[in-house]
C-alpha positions, 0 to 999 in steps of 0.5 A: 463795957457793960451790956446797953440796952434798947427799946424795940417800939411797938408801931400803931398804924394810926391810919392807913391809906391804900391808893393804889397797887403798884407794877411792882407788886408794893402798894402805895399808901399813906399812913400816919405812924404813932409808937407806944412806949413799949415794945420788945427789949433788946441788949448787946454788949461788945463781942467778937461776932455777931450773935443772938439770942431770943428769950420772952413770952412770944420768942419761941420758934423764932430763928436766931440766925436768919432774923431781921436783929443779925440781918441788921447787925451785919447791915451796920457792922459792913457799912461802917467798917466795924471790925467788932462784933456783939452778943444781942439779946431780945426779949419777944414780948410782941406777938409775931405776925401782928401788924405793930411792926415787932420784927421792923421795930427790933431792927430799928432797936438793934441799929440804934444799940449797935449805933451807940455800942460802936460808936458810929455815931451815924444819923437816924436819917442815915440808919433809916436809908441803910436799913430801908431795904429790910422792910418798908416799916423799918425807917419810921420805927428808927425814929419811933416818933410820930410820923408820916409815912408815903410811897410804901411807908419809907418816905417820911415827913415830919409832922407835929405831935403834941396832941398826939404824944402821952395819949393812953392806949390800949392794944389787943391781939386775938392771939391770931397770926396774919400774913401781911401778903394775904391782907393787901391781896384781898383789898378791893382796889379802891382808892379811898382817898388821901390822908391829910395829916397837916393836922395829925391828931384830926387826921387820925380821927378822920383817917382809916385802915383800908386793910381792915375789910380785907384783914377781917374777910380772913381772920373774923376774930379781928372784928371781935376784937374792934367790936369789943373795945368800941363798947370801952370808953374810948376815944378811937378804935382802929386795927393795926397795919394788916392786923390782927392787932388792934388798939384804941385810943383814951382820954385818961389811963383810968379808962384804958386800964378799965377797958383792958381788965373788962375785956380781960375778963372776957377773952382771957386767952387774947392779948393785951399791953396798956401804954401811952403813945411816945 
C-alpha cells in the first residue's frame, strides 16, 4: 500500500471563556473551536512497528519517541487489537508551543490516518473518547470542524457553522514559545461570564480569551502582535488558546493577504500562515 496522508488541522480558539479553577487543578472554560485549513502533514504507510520520523521548518528538538503521534499510535493500535505497525511522518510546519493546538492537532491526524491505514473503521466519536486522555484539545481536533467545547474543552456539542466556515484568516506568531501552565496561573480568577454560542458566528464577535490578560503579563510581544493586526482590515482580532499565536478575521482574501505582507514587511522574523477557516 502506498503511504496516506493527513492533515494535522491548526485549531483557533475562537473565544475562550474561563469560569472557574477547578479542585483538580483543570479549569472550567467554555470555548467555541474553529479549524484553518492547514496545519502540519502527516503520512504513514503499513510497517512492522510504530515509528516516526519529524521533518519541517519547526520539527527540530522535537522527540520522535516520546511525542503525542507514538503515544497516539500506540493508543489505537492496543485498543483495537492491531498487530501492524506503521512508519509515520510529520512534517512540523506549526510553531511549538503556540496556542493552535500543533501537538493535539497531530494527534488528531495520526488517529484519523491509522484509522484508515488499518482499517479500523471506528467512529470519530470513538477516536475522541479514546485519545481524550492525551490532551484536552485532542477530541475537538479529531473532528477539526466548528465546535463547541465545555468542561475542559472535551465535552463537545455541535453547532452550525455556516457563517463561519470559508472565513479568510490570518495567523501570526512572534516566534515566542508559551507554557499553557503559566498562562491559566496567572489569570485573575474572575468569572466573566458564559459563552453563548446558539449563534456561532455573534458569539465569536461577542466572545473573548479571558487568557489574553494573563498571557500578555508574560510574554508582551503578544500585545504587539494583536496591536498590529487591529491596524489591518479586519473583522476580528483575537490571541489563540493560551497564546502566543493570534489571528484575525477577514471579509475577503484580498484584505488577509494585504494584511500579512504589511505586517510582513514590518516584523519579518515572526510568523505568519494565510488560510480559510474549514
Amino acid at each position: 500500500m502506498s503511504p496516506i496522508s493527513e492533515t494535522a488541522y491548526a485549531k483557533i480558539n475562537l473565544a475562550l471563556h474561563v469560569r472557574r479553577r477547578r479542585d483538580d487543578g483543570y479549569h472550567d472554560l467554555e470555548t467555541l473551536f474553529g479549524f484553518a485549513e492547514d496545519g502540519d502533514h502527516l503520512s504513514g504507510e503499513l510497517a512492522d512497528d510504530i515509528s516516526l520520523a519529524i521533518a519541517g521548518p519547526f520539527g527540530e528538538g522535537l522527540s520522535e519517541s516520546d511525542n503525542l503521534v507514538v503515544q497516539a499510535a500506540e493508543a489505537l493500535q492496543t485498543h483495537f487489537g492491531v498487530e501492524q505497525g506503521a512508519a509515520l511522518v510529520l512534517d512540523k510546519q506549526l510553531p511549538v508551543a503556540s496556542g493552535i493546538g500543533g501537538g493535539s492537532a497531530d494527534a488528531a491526524a495520526t488517529a484519523r490516518l491509522l484509522n484508515r491505514l488499518w482499517d479500523i473503521g471506528a467512529s470519530d466519536e470513538a477516536l475522541a473518547r479514546l485519545l481524550a486522555p492525551l490532551g484536552a484539545d485532542i477530541p475537538a481536533c479529531v473532528q477539526s470542524q466548528t465546535v463547541y467545547g465545555a468542561g475542559t474543552g472535551t465535552q463537545l456539542h455541535a453547532v452550525a457553522d455556516n457563517d463561519i466556515a470559508g472565513r479568510a484568516l490570518l495567523l501570526v506568531n512572534p516566534m515566542a514559545p508559551v507554557s499553557t501552565g503559566p498562562v491559566f496561573g496567572a489569570w485573575d480568577g474572575i468569572d466573566r461570564g458564559a459563552l453563548d454560542y446558539i449563534d456561532p458566528w455573534q458569539a465569536t464577535l461577542a466572545g473573548r480569551n479571558d487568557l489574553e490578560a494573563p498571557a500578555v503579563s508574560i510574554c508582551a510581544k503578544i500585545a504587539d502582535v494583536l496591536q498590529l493586526l487591529r491596524q489591518t482590515e479586519t473583522e476580528l482580532v483575537r490571541m489563540s488558546g493560551s497564546g502566543a499565536t493570534c489571528f484575525a478575521l477577514y471579509s475577503s482574501t484580498g484584505a488577509r493577504d494585504r494584511a500579512r505582507t504589511s505586517i510582513g514587511m514590518a516584523c519579518p522574523n515572526w510568523w505568519t500562515m494565510a488560510s480559510l477557516l474549514r
